[in-house]
DOBA-295442 format. One record per residue (C-alpha): z, x, y. Coordinates in steps of 0.25 Angstrom, whole numbers. Last residue first. Layout:
REM DOBA-295442
Z|X|Y
...
END
This chain:
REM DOBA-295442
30|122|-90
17|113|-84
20|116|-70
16|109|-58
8|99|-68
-7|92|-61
-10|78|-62
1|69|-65
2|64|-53
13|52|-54
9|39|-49
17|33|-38
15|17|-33
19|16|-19
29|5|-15
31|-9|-7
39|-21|-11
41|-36|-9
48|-42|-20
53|-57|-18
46|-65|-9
47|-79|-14
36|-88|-10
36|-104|-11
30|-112|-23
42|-120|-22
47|-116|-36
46|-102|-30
35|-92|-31
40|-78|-31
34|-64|-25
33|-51|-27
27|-42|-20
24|-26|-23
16|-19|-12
11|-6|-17
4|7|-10
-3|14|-21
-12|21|-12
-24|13|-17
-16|-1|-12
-6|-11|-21
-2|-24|-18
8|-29|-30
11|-43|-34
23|-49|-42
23|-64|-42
35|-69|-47
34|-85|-52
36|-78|-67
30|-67|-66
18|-67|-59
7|-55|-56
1|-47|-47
-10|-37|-42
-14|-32|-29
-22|-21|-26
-24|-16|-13
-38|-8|-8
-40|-5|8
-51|-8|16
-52|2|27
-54|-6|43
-38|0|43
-33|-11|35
-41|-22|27
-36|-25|12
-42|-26|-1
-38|-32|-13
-39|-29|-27
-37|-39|-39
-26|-37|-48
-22|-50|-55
-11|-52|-63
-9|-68|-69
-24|-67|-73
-35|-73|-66
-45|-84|-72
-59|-80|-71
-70|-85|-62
-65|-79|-49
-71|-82|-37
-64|-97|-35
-50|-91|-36
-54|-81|-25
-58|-92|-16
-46|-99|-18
-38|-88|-16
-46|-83|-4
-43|-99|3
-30|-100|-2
-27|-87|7
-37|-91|19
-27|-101|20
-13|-93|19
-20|-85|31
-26|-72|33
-32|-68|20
-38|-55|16
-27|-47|9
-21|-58|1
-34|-66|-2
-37|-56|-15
-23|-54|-20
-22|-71|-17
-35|-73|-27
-29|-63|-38
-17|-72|-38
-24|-85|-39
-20|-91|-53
-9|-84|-52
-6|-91|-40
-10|-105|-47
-1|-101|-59
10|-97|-50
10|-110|-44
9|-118|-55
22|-112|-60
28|-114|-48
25|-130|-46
15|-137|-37
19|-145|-27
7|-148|-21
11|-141|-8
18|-129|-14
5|-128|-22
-3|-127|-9
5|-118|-2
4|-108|-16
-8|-103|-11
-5|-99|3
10|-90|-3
1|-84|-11
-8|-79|2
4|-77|11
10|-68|-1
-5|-62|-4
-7|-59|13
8|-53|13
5|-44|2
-8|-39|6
0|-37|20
10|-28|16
-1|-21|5
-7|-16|17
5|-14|24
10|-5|14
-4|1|12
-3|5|29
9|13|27
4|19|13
-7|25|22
1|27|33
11|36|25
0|43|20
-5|45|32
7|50|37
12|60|26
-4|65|29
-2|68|43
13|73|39
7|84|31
-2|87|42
8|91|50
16|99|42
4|108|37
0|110|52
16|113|56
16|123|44
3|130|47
9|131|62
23|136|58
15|147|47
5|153|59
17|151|70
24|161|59
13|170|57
10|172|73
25|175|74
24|185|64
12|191|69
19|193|82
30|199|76
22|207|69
14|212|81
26|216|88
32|224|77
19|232|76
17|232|91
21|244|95
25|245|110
22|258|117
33|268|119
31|274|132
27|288|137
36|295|146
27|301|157
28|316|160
END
């Protein structure tokens, strides 16, 4: 007579098996979620990346296009407090030219033309809009600025809330003083929704 064998039961081995299936399952959905956290962490990194140069180059274009304008003043020998005057005078003409200009040339050139387009008088703060080529998108800074004293305080700001702060001095020479030159993100506090209103 033929001993009959145990057969195998697979209760335990089946929920071994299901464990394991569970447990890739959740490692997978983890990995996914982790991934595509860091995507957007990176784009958002490359979005305020590319505002910082944005607003780097603004800046540099408005400093060269300032620095253009006062050229002829330091050869007429103008005084300081005519130079501020004149550059108040023209400072929403050099916010305009400051993104769009190549040379200190084609700088007097905007800011002269600018001048001549505008039938009132401008305001010691000015804040016109500016527009600035990257990636074939147009994107939106604002600049604004103001003197005080022979300081002038000027801030780029883009949609994202990326700012550029500059200050800079005009010396008795008429010659630029680099003094403040600083990069940060406005914060607004949500308000919106309460967690818990106890």
């Amino acid at each position: 007579m033929a001993r009959r064998r145990n057969p195998v039961r697979m209760g335990p081995i089946s929920i071994f098996v299901l464990v394991i299936i569970l447990c890739l399952a959740v490692l997978a959905t983890l990995s996914f979620a982790t991934s595509r956290a860091q995507v957007s962490i990176q784009e958002r990194q490359e979005e305020m990346v590319k505002a910082t140069y944005d607003n780097e180059i603004a800046a540099q274009q408005f400093v060269a296009a300032l620095d253009a304008t006062l050229a002829p003043l330091r050869t007429e020998g103008r005084q300081k407090n005519f130079a501020i005057s004149y550059v108040t005078d023209h400072l929403s003409g050099l916010f305009e030219s400051s993104c769009i200009v190549d040379s200190p040339h084609e700088a007097i050139a905007a800011i002269d033309e600018a001048s001549k387009s505008r039938a009132t008088t401008l305001s010691q703060d000015a804040s016109p809009t500016i527009e600035i080529e990257s990636d074939d998108q147009a994107k939106q800074i604002s600049a604004s600025g103001s003197f005080r004293g022979d300081v002038l305080r000027v801030e780029f700001t883009q949609d994202n809330r990326r700012t550029l702060s500059i200050a800079v001095r005009i010396t008795d020479s008429l010659a630029l003083e680099l003094i403040e030159w600083k990069t940060s993100t406005i914060w607004e506090e949500d308000t919106g929704e309460k967690l818990w209103a106890g």
